[in-house]
TIRO-2110 file (N, C-alpha, C; in Angstrom, 1 decimal):
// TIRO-2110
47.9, 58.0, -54.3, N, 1, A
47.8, 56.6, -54.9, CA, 1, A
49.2, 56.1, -55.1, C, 1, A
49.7, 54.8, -55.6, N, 2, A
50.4, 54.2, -55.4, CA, 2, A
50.9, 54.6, -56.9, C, 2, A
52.3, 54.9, -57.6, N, 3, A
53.0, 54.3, -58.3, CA, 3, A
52.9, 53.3, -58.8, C, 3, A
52.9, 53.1, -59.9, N, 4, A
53.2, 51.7, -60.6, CA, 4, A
54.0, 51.6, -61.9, C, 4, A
55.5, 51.7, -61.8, N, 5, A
56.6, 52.3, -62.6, CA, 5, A
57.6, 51.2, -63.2, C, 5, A
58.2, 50.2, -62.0, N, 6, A
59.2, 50.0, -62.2, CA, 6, A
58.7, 48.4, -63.2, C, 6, A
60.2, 48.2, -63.6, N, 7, A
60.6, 46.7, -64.2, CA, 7, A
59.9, 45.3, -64.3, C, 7, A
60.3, 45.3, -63.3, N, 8, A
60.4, 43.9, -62.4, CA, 8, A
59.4, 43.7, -61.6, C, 8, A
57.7, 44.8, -61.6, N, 9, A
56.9, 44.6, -60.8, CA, 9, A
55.8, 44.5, -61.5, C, 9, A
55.0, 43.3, -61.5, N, 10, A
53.3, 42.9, -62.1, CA, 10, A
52.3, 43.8, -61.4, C, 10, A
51.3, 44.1, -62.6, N, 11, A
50.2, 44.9, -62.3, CA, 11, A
49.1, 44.1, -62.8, C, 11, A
48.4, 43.7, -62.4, N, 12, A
47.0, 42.8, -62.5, CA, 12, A
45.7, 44.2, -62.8, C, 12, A
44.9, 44.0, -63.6, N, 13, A
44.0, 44.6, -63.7, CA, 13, A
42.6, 44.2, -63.6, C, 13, A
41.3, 44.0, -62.6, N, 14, A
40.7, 43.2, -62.7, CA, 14, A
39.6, 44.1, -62.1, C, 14, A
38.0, 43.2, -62.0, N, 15, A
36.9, 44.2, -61.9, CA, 15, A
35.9, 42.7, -61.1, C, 15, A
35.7, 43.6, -59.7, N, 16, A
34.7, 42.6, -58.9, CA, 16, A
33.3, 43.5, -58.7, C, 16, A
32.0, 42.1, -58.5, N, 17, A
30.8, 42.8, -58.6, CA, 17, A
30.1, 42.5, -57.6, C, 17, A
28.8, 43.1, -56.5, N, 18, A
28.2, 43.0, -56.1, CA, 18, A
27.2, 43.8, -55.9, C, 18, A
25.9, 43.2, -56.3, N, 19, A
25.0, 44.1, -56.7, CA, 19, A
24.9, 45.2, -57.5, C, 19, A
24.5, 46.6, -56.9, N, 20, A
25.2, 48.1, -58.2, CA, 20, A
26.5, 48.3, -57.6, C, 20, A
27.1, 47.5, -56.8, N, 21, A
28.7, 47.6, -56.8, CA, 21, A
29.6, 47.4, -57.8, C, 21, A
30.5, 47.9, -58.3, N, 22, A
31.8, 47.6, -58.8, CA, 22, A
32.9, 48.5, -58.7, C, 22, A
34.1, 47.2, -58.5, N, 23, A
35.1, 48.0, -57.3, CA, 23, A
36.6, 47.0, -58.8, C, 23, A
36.8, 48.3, -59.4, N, 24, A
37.8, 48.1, -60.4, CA, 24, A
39.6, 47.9, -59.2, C, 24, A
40.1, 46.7, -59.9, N, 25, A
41.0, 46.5, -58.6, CA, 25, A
42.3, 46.7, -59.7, C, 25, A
43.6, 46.8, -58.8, N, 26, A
44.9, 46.6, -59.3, CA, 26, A
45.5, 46.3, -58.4, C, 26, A
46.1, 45.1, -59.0, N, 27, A
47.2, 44.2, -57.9, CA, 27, A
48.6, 44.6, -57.8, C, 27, A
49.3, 45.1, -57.4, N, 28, A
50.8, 44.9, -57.5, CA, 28, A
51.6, 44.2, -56.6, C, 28, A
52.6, 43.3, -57.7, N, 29, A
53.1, 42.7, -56.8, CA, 29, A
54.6, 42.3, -57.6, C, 29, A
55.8, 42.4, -56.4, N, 30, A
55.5, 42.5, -55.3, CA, 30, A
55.2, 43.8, -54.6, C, 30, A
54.5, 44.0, -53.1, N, 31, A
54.1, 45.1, -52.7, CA, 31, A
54.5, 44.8, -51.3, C, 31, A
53.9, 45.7, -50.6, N, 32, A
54.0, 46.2, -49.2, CA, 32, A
52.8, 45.9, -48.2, C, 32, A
52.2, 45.3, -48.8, N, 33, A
50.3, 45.1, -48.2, CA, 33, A
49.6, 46.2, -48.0, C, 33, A
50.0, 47.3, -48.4, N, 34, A
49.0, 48.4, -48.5, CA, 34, A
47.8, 48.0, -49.2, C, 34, A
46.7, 48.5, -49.1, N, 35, A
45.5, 48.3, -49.8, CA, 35, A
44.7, 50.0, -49.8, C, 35, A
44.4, 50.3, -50.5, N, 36, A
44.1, 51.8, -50.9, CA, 36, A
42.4, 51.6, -51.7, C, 36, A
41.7, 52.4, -51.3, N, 37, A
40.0, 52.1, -51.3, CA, 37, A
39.5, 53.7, -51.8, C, 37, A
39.4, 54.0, -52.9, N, 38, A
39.0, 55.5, -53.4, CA, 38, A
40.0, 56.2, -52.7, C, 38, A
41.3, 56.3, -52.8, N, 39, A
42.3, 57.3, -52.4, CA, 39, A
42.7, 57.0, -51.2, C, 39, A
42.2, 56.1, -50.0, N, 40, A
42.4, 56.2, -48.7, CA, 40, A
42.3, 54.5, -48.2, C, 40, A
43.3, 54.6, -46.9, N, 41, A
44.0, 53.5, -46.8, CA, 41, A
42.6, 53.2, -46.1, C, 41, A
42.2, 51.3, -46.8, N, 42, A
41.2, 50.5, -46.3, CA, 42, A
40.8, 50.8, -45.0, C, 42, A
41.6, 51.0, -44.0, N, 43, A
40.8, 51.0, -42.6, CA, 43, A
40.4, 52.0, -42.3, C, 43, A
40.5, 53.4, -42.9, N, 44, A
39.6, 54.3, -42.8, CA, 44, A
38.6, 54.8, -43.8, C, 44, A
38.5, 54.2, -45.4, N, 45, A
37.4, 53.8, -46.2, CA, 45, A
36.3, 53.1, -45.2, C, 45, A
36.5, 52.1, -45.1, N, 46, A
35.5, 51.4, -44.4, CA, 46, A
34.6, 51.8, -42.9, C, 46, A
35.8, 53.1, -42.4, N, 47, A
35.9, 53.3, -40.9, CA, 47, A
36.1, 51.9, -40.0, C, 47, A
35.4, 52.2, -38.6, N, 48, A
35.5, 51.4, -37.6, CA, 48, A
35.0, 50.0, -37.5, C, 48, A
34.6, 49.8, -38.8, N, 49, A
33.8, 48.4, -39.2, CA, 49, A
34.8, 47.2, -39.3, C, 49, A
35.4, 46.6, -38.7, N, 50, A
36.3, 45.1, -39.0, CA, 50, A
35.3, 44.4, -39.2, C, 50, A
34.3, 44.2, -39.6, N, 51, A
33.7, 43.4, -40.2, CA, 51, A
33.9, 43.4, -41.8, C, 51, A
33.9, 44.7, -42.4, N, 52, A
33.8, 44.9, -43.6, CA, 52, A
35.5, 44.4, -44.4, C, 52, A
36.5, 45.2, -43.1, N, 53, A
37.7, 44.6, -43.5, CA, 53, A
38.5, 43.6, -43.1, C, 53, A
37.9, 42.4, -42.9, N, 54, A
38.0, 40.8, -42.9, CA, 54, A
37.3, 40.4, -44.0, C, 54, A
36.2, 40.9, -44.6, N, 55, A
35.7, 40.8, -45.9, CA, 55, A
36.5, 40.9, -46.9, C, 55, A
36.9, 42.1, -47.1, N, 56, A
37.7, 42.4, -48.3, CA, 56, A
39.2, 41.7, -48.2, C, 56, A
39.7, 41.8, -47.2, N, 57, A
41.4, 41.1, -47.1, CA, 57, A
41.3, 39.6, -46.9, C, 57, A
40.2, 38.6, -47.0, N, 58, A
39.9, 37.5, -46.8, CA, 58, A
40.9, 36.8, -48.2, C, 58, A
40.3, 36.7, -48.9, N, 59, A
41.6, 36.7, -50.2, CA, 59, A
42.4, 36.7, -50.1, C, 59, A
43.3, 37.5, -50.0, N, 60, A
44.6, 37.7, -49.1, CA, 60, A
44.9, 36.8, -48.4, C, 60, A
44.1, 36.8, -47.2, N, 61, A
44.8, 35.9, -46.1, CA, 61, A
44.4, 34.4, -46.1, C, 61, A
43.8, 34.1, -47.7, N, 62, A
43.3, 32.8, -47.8, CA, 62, A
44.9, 32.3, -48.5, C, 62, A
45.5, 33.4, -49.3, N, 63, A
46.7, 32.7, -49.9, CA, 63, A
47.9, 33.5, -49.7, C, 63, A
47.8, 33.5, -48.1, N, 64, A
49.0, 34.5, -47.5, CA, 64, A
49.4, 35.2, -48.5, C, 64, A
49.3, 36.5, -49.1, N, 65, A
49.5, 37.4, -49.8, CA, 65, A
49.4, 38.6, -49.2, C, 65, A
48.9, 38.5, -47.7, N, 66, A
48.2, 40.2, -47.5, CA, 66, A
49.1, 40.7, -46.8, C, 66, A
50.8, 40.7, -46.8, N, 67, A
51.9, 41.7, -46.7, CA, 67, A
53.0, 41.6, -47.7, C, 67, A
52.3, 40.9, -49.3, N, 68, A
53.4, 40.5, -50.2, CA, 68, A
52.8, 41.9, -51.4, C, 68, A
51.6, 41.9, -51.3, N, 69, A
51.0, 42.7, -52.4, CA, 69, A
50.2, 44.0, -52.4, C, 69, A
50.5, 45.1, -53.3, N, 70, A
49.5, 46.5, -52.9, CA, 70, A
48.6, 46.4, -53.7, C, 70, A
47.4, 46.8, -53.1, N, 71, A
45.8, 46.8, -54.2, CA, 71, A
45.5, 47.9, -54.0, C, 71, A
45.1, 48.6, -55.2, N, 72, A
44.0, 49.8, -55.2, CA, 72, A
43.2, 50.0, -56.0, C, 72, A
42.4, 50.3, -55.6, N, 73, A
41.2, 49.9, -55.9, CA, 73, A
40.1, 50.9, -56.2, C, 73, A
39.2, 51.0, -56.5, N, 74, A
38.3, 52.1, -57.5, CA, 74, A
36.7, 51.8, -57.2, C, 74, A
36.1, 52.1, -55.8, N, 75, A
34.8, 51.3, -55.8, CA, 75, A
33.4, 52.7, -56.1, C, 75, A
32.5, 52.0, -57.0, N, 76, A
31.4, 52.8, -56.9, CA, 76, A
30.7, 52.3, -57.1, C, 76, A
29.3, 53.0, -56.7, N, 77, A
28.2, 52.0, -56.0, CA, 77, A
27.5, 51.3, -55.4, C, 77, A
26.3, 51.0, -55.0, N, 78, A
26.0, 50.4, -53.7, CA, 78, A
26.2, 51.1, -52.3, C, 78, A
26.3, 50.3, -51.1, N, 79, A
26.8, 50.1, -49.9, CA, 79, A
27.9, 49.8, -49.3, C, 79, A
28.2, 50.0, -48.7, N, 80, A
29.7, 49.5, -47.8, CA, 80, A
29.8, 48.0, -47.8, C, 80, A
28.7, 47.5, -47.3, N, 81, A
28.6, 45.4, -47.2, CA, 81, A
28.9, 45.0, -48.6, C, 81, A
28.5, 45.7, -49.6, N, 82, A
28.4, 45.4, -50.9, CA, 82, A
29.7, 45.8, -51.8, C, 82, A
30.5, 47.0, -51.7, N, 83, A
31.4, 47.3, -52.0, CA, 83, A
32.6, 46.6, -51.6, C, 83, A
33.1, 45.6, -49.9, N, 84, A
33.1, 45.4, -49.3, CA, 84, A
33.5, 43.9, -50.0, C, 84, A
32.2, 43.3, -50.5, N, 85, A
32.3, 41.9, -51.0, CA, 85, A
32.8, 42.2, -52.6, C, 85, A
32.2, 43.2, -53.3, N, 86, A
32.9, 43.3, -54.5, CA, 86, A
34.4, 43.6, -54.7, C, 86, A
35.0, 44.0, -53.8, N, 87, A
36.6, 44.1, -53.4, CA, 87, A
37.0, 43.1, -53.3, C, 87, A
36.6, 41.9, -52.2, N, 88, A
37.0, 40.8, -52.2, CA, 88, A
36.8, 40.3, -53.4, C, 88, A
35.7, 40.3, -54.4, N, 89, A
35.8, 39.3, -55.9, CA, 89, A
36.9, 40.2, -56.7, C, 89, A
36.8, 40.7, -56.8, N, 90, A
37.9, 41.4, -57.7, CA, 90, A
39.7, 41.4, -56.9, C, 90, A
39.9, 41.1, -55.9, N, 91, A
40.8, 40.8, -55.3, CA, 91, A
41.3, 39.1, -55.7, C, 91, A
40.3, 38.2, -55.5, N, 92, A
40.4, 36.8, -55.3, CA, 92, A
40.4, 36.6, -57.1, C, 92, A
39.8, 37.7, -57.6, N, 93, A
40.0, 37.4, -59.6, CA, 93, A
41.5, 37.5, -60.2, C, 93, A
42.2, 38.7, -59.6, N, 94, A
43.5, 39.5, -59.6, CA, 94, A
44.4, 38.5, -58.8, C, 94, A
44.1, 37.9, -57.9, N, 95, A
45.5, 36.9, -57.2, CA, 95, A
44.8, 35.1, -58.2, C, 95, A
43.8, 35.1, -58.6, N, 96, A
44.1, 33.9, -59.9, CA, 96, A
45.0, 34.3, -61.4, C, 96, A
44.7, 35.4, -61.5, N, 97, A
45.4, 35.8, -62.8, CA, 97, A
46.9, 36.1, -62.2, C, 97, A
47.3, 36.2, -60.8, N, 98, A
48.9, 36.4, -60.7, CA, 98, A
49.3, 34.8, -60.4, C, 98, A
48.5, 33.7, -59.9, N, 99, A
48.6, 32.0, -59.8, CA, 99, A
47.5, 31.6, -60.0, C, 99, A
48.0, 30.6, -61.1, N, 100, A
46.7, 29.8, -61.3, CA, 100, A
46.2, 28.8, -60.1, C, 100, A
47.3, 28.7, -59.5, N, 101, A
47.5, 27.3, -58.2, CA, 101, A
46.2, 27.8, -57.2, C, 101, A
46.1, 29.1, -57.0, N, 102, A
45.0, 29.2, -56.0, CA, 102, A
43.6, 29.2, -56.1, C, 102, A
43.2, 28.9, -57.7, N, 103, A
41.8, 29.0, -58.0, CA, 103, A
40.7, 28.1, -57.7, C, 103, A
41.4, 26.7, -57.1, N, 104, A
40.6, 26.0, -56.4, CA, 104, A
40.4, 26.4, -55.0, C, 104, A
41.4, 26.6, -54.3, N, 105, A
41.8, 27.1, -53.2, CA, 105, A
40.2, 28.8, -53.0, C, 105, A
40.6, 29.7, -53.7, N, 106, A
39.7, 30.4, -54.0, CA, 106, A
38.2, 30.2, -53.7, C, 106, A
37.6, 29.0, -55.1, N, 107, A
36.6, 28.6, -55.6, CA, 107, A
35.8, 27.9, -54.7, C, 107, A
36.5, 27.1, -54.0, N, 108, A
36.0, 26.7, -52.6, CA, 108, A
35.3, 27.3, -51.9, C, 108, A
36.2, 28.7, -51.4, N, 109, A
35.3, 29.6, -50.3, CA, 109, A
34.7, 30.4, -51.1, C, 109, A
34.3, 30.6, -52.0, N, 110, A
33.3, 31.3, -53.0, CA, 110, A
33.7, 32.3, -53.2, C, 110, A
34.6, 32.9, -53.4, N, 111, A
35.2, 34.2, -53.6, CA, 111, A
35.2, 34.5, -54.8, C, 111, A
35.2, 33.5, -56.3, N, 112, A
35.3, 33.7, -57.5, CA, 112, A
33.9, 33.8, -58.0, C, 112, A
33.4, 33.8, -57.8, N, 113, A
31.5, 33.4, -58.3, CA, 113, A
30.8, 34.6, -57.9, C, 113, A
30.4, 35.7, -58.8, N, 114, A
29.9, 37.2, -58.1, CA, 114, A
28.7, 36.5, -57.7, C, 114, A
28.1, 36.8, -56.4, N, 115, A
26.9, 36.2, -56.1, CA, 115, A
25.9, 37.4, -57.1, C, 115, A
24.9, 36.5, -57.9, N, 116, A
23.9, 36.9, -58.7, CA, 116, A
22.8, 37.9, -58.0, C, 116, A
21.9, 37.5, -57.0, N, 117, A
21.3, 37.9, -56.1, CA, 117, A
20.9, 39.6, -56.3, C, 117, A
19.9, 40.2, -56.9, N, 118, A
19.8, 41.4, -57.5, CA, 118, A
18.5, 41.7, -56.6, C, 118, A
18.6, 43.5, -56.6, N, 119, A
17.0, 43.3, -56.0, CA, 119, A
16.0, 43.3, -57.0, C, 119, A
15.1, 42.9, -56.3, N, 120, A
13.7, 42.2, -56.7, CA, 120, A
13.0, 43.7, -57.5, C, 120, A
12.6, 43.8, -58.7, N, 121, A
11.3, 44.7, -58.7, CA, 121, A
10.2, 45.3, -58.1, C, 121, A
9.6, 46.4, -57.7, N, 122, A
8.3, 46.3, -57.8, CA, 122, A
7.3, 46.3, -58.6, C, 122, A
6.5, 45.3, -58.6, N, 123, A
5.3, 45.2, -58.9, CA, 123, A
4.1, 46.6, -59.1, C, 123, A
3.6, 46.8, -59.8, N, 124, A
2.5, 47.4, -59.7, CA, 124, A
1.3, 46.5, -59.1, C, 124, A
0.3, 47.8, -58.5, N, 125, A
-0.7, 47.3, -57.6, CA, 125, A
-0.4, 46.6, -56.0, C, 125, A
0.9, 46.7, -56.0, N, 126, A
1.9, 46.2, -54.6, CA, 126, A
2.8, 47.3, -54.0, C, 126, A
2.8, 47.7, -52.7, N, 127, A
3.7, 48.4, -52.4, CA, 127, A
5.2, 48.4, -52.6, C, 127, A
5.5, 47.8, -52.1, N, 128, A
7.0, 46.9, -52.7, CA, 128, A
7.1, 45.7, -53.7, C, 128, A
8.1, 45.2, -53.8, N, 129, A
8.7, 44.0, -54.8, CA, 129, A
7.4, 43.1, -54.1, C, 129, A
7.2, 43.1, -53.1, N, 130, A
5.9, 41.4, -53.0, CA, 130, A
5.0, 41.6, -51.5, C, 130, A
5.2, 43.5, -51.1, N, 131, A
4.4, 43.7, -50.2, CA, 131, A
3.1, 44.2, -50.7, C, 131, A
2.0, 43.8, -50.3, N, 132, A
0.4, 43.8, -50.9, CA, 132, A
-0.1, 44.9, -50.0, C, 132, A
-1.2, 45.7, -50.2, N, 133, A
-1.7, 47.1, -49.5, CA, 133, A
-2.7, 46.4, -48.6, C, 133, A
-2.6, 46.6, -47.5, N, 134, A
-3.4, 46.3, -46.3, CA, 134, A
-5.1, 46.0, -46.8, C, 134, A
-5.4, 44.4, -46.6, N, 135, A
-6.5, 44.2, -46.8, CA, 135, A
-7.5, 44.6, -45.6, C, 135, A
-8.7, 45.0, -46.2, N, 136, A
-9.5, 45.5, -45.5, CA, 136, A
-11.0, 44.9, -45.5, C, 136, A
-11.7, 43.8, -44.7, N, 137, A
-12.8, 43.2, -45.1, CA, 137, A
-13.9, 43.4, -45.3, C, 137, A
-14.1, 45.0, -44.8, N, 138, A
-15.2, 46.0, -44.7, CA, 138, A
-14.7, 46.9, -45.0, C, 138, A
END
């Protein structure tokens, strides 16, 4: 993990959500654009997936920051898609608390707003949250 020792360098502490994701983040800056994901550098957290990491560094590259600052970051629970998006909220939370100037900028592309969207219950008498047991007319 990264150091975080000296003077003259800000440490942001912040916490992004998606679904039973949450991915506790730390900003430093200035940094080196490292980004560090449960002990290990983002591109091999995620593996071979660039989908997931255009997700999470989206933030970054919305307010060129993603070679000025190190994040590391703490994710548990959920999925990868999900883990994934909660890094980005808690990234895009942590670069409003180091400028205020980007929160519109941010707020726009929805990166500040944890999307709500939870799964559904199931029901009793129903197989799933709103699948019904095979009707039978005879």
């Amino acid at each position: 993990m990264l150091e975080f020792t000296s003077q003259d360098v800000k440490v942001i502490h912040e916490v992004g959500g998606r679904k039973t994701s949450r991915v506790k983040v730390w900003l430093r800056f200035p940094g080196e654009g490292k980004i560090i994901v449960n002990d290990k550098p983002l591109e091999e957290y995620f593996g071979g997936r660039i989908f997931f990491h255009k997700i999470a560094k989206k933030p970054l590259e919305l307010t060129g920051m993603l070679d000025q600052v190190d994040v590391v970051a703490q994710a548990i629970g959920g999925g990868v898609s999900a883990q994934a998006q909660a890094l980005a909220h808690g990234i895009a939370k942590a670069l409003v608390a180091l400028k205020e100037d980007w929160r519109t900028l941010l707020k726009k592309e929805g990166l500040l707003k944890r999307d709500p969207r939870e799964k559904e219950r199931k029901k009793y008498g129903l197989k799933r949250a709103r699948r019904a047991p095979q009707y039978s007319k005879r």
